[in-house]
C-alpha positions in Angstrom: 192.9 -33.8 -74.7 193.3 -34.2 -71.1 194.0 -31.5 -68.8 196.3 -32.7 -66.1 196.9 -30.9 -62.5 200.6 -31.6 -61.3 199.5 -32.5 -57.3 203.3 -34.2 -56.0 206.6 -35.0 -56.8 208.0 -38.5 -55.5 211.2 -38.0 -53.2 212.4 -41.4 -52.2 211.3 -45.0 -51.5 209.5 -45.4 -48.0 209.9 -48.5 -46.6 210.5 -51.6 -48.0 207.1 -52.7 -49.8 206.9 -50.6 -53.1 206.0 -47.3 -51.1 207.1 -43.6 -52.4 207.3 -40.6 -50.4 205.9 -37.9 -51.9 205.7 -33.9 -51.5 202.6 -32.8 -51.9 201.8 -29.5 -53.4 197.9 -29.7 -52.6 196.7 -27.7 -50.1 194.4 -30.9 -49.3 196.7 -33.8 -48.1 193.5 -35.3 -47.1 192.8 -36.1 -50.9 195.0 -38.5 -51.3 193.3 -41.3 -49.9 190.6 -40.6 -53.0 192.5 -41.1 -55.5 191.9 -44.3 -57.5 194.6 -43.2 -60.5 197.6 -40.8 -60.7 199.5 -39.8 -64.2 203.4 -39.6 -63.6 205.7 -37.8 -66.1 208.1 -39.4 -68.2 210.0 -37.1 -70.2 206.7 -35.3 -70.9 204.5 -38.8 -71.5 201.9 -39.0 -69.0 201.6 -42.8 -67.5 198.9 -44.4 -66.2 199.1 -46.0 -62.3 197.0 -46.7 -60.3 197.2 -46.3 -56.5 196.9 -49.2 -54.3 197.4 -47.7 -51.0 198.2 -44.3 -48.9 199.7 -44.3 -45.9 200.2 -40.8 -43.4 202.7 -40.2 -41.1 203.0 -37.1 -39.2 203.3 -34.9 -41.9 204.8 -37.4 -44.3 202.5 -39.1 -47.9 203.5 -42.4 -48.8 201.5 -44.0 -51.7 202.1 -47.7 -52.9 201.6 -47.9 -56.5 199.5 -51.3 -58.3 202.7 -53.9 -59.6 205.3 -51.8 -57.3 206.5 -54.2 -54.7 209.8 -53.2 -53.4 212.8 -50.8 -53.2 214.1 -51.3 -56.3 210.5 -51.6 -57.8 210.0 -47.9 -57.0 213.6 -46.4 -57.8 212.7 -45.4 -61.2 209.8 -43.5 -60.4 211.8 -41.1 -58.0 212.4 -37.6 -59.2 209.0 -37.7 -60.6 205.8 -35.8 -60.8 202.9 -36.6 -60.0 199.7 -35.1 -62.0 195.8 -35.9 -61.7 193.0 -35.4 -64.5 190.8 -32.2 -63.9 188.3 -34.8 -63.4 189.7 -35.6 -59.7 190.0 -32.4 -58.7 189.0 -31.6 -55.5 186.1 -28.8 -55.1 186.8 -25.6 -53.8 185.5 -23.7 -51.1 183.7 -20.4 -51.9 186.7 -17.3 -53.2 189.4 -20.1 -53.1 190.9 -21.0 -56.2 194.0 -23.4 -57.6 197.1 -21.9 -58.3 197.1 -23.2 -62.1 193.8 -21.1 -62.5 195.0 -17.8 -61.3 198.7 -17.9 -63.5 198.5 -16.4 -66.6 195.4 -14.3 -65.4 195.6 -10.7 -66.5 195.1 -8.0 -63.5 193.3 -4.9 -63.9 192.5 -2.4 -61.0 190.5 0.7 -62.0 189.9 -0.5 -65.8 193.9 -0.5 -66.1 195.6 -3.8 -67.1 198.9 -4.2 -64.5 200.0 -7.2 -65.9 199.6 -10.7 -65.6 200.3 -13.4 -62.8 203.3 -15.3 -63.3 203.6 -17.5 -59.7 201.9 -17.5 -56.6 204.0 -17.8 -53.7 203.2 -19.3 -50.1 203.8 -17.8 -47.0 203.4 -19.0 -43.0 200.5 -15.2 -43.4 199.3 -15.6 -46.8 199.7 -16.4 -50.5 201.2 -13.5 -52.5 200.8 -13.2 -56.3 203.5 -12.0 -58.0 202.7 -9.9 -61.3 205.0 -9.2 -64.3 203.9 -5.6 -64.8 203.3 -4.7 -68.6 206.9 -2.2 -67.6 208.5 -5.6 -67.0 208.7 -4.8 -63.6 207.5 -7.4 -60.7 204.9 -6.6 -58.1 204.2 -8.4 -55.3 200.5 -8.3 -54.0 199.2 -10.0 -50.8 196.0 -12.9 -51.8 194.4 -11.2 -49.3 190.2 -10.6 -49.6 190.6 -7.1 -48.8 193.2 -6.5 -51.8 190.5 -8.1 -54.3 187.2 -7.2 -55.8 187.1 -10.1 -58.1 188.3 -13.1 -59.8 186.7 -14.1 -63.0 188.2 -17.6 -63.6 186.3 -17.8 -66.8 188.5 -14.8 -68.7 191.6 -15.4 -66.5 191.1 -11.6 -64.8 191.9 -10.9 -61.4 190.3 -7.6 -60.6 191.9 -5.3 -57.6 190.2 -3.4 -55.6 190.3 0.3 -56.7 191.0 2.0 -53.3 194.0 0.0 -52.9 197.3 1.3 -53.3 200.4 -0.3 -55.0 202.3 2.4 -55.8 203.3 3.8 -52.4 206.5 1.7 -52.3 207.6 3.2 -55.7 207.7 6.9 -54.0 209.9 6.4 -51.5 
């Protein structure tokens, strides 16, 4: 079974020769241009494409897709998500991890389970992980260093650090 990584979503034809314009949700724009195949979702079927082509503008992805030649070519695959196979994903530097790896992880600060990661959100300071509590309650906790002791990616456990404190907005 292949594990896929959703990397894009395709917003609109670019141009007139068979490009897409895509949003990317990779923090590496850059990998693009490595990519030899993509998987794009059809009502839950992953299909096969290969790319022919990426072109950058500014801040704008535009990827030209093998048999996809014009406008009207590309129309169909708009709306769509883009995936990779685990196999092209990119590597990672040193206690940086992707976002699929860290949802569902359970977090524990001193030896007490808080809850578990639901979505990680991105902010112009910071990523912040948002926790459903095991009360039901959200908590919202900066992905800063100094807020974590470790991640084992393994067991899906994100551990805090014991000295910091998340309650002190719950006392006032």
């Amino acid at each position: 079974m292949n594990n896929y990584f959703l990397i894009a979503k395709i917003l609109a034809p670019a141009g007139n020769g068979g490009y897409v314009k895509i949003f990317s949700f990779s923090d590496f724009p850059d990998r693009f241009k490595q990519l030899k195949n993509v998987y794009i979702d059809f009502f839950g079927d992953k299909k096969l494409f290969s790319v022919e082509k990426v072109k950058y503008q500014k801040k704008d992805i535009s990827i030209k897709f093998s048999n996809f030649n014009s406008d009207s070519d590309v129309e169909i695959l708009v709306g769509k998500e883009v995936f990779i196979d685990s196999s092209d994903s990119v590597s990672l530097p040193a206690d940086t991890f992707f976002i699929h790896d860290l949802i569902g992880s359970k977090v524990i600060q001193n030896n007490n389970e808080l809850g578990i990661i639901t979505d990680v959100l991105n902010s112009p300071a910071n990523d912040i992980y948002v926790i459903k509590k095991l009360s039901g309650e959200e908590l919202l906790i900066p992905a800063v260093i100094s807020f974590i002791e470790k991640f084992d990616n393994t067991n899906k456990v994100l551990f805090l650090r014991a000295d910091i404190d998340l309650n002190s907005d719950d006392e006032n």
